[in-house]
C-alpha angles and dihedrals in degrees: 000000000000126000090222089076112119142109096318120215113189111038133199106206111190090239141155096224132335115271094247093053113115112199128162122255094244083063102034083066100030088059090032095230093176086062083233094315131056092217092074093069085047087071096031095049087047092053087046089064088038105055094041115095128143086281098047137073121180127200130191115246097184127240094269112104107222091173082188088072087075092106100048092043094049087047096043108037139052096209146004114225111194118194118200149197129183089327096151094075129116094253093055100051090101094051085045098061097042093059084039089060088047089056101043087058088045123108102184117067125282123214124200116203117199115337125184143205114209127201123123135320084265088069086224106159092200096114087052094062094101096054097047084103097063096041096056092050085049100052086044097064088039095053088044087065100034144065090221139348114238110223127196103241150327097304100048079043090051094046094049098049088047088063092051100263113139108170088078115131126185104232101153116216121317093231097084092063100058090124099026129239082341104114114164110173115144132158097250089190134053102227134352120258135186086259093061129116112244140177129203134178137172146150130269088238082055084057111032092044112022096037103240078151085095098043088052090041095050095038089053099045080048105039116045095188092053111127122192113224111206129202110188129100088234092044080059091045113044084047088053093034118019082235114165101161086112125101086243092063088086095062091079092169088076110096089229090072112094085226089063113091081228096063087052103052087048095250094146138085145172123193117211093183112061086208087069102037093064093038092058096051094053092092091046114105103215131353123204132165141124093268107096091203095048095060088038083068096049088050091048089054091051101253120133115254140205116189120204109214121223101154144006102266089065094037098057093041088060091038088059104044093026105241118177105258146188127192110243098219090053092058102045097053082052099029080185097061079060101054114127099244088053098050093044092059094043091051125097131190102178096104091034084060100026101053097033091097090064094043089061091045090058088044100056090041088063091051094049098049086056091050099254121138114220123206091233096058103027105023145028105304095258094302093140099036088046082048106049087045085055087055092062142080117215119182124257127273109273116256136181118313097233107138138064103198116131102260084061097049096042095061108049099037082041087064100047088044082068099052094049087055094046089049100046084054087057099043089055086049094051099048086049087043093047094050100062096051084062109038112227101337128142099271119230106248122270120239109258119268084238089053094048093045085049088048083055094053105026098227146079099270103242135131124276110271120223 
């Protein structure tokens, strides 16, 4: 363990944006701030109130990896705090070593919250075989700057002990104590009814692979007030902009496709703000779904919540913090077994509630054994985070673009008014800029202002069609 370790003061959290932070919508998915899935600022936001106490400051260091920042961040922190998903999986590798390479060139400790490994339900680590290498070479730099190294559940924790690691600690996702040991989730009715307001969410994988397809299908012909809560950047952008230039265009059975009758009845929303994300679920009478963070939204506002597991990142996850739970597999073979009023009576609280005091207490031991302060223990619970939040104004969740009226329009071709205008300033810059360097030589041409505003949205500009 390094010797560095001690009550830091100035933090570095891996993060997409800072919580207080208020971006448009326009630039929250131009600059991509959810790193792909909005759940991702649920458990960073969450650190964020966590970490910061009277003697702490944090600070948001993005999800891009510049290993050549080492020095700046060793002379400016006092930690880095790394909050992680499912992070030990085949398509992250890249991503792995790279942070692997930052830490390795970091001084100051270095605190991991939550990672995960993910394979099947049957918690089999065969596919991660290959990247056993980089894993290990990851949790090594993290264990030469840490007392210890939180993992998400019993089968990271499991996969980490069977390659000789032993400072490995079950700590879950810090997402679930954004407000503390304080855990309120209740059935406020007695029974679902068609009438009831219910909330569902789910991947394309989930769809395209598992089949959730049928259980959307069948909850939307039965229940008329259901509304289908996306996470992807492409769910956000195909809802603002009609956008389907993305491979996940082609799953047209999810409700955040233009072609689905959810989408156009304005049944679907992404939140690019976990604040009101979890705002807007506090009137819904029950959430489920296959997307872990999306019921753990629905549970912090206080909603009762069902998960559908497809995979071990989101199993263990339930199994730790005791979340009601249903295999996907199995609800998908009986859609019926999976309908909202059933899963609403199965389902009991009463340990996810009960238990959830030790499970902060757990939780903070871990922090302070790595030498990090939390609000709930060493400052004020959150008051002035919860405070500040409560100042702002962050937009609404995107919904379906429907309409045409002006308002509508304004605001999306405003903004890429701006943009043209930005990037016809720089153009003019570059080519001055270019013709010096040469001296005098005939200059390259520039791209187009219309080809570098398209590079900034990704898209032809053109309006929305119905």
């Amino acid at each position: 363990m390094s010797s560095h370790v001690h009550a830091a003061k100035r933090v570095l959290l891996r993060s997409g944006k800072s919580p207080y932070d208020v971006l448009s919508v326009e630039e929250a998915l131009h600059r991509d701030v959810i790193a792909t899935n909005s759940g991702n600022l649920i458990f960073s936001d969450a650190a964020h109130k966590i970490l910061e106490t009277p003697d702490t400051e944090v600070f948001s260091n993005g999800v891009g990896t510049d290993v050549n920042a080492a020095a700046r961040i060793n002379e400016e922190y006092d930690a880095f705090v790394v909050p992680l998903a499912n992070a030990f999986r085949p398509s992250f590798e890249g991503r792995l070593k790279r942070l692997t390479r930052l830490i390795g060139k970091l001084r100051i400790p270095v605190v991991v919250l939550g990672v995960g490994a993910q394979t099947g339900v049957g918690y089999d680590p065969a596919r991660l075989k290959p990247m056993e290498q980089s894993v290990r070479e990851f949790c090594s730099a993290v264990l030469d700057r840490s007392a210890s190294i939180g993992v998400r559940g019993e089968f990271t924790e499991r996969y980490l002990l069977d390659m000789g690691f032993r400072d490995v600690e079950v700590i879950g996702c810090p997402s679930m104590f954004l407000y503390g040991r304080r855990l309120d989730v209740r059935k406020r009715q007695p029974e679902l009814t068609a009438e009831s307001r219910i909330a569902v969410n789910g991947s394309h994988d989930a769809v395209r692979k598992h089949g959730l397809g049928k259980i959307l299908t069948r909850a939307h012909e039965h229940y008329p007030n259901l509304r289908f809560i996306g996470q992807n950047i492409s769910d956000a952008r195909q809802l603002h902009w009609r956008d389907l230039s993305d491979p996940n265009a082609k799953v047209t059975a999810m409700p955040t496709h233009p072609d689905h009758p959810m989408y156009r009845e304005d049944k679907v929303r992404v939140y690019v703000d976990p604040v009101t994300w979890i705002d807007e679920l506090r009137p819904f009478d029950f959430s489920f779904g296959s997307r872990i963070h999306g019921n753990i939204a629905a549970l912090l506002a206080g909603t009762p919540a069902t998960v559908l597991c497809g995979d071990s990142r989101t199993l263990e996850l339930c199994r730790y913090f005791e979340i009601p739970y249903q295999l996907l597999e199995k609800a998908t073979k009986d859609p019926e077994s999976a309908d909202p009023a059933r899963l609403y009576e199965q389902a009991d609280f009463s340990g996810l509630t009960g238990n959830h005091g030790e499970r902060f207490d757990r939780f903070a031991g871990f922090l302070d054994k790595n030498g990090l302060q939390n609000t709930f223990t060493h400052g004020d619970s959150g008051a002035a985070f919860d405070a500040r939040m409560r100042s702002l104004s962050f937009p609404p969740g995107v919904r379906p673009w429907n309409d045409t009226d002006l308002a509508s329009l304004s605001s999306r071709f405003g903004w890429l008014h701006s943009r043209v205008g930005e990037l016809t300033k720089e153009n003019v810059q570059l080519q001055r800029d270019l013709a010096r360097s040469r001296k005098g030589a005939v200059a390259a041409p520039a791209p187009s202002v219309y080809r570098r505003a398209r590079r900034v949205v990704g898209r032809a500009l053109q309006a929305g069609r119905k």
